[in-house]
N, C-alpha and C positions, 0 to 999 in steps of 0.2 A: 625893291632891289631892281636896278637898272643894267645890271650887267647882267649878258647872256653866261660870261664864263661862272659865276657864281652859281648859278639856276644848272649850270650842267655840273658844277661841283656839288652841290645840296641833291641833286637828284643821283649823280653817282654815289655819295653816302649811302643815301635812303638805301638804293639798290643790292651795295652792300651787306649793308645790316639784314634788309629782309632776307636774302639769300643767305647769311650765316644763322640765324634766325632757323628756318626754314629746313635746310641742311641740317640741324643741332636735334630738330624735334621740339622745339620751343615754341607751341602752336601759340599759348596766350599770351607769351611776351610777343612774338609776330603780331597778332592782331592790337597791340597796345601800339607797340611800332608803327601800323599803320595810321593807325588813328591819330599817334603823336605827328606823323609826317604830313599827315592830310591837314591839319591844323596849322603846323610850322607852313607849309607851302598854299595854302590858303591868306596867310599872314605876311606871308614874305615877300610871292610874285606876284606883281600886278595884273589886273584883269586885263586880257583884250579887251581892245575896242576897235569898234568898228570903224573902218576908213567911208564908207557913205555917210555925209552929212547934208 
């Protein structure tokens, strides 16, 4: 994923969820949540790299 506005949309979801989640009392779907998002954004946004070459 090459666009910034995507990566601030995928991450204000995330945010979302965790925080209803979280607010609800829903500790193990939270931590499912997390781990689904840490993989989707693992998956989705590219690594930095580094500008010294």
């Amino acid at each position: 994923m090459k666009s910034k506005t995507a990566q601030w949309i995928l991450w204000a979801v995330a945010m979302v969820i965790f925080t209803a989640l979280t607010l609800s009392g829903h500790w193990n779907w939270l931590s499912v949540a997390i781990m689904a998002v840490a993989v989707i954004w693992y998956a989705v946004v590219p690594k930095a790299s580094s500008r010294q070459q």
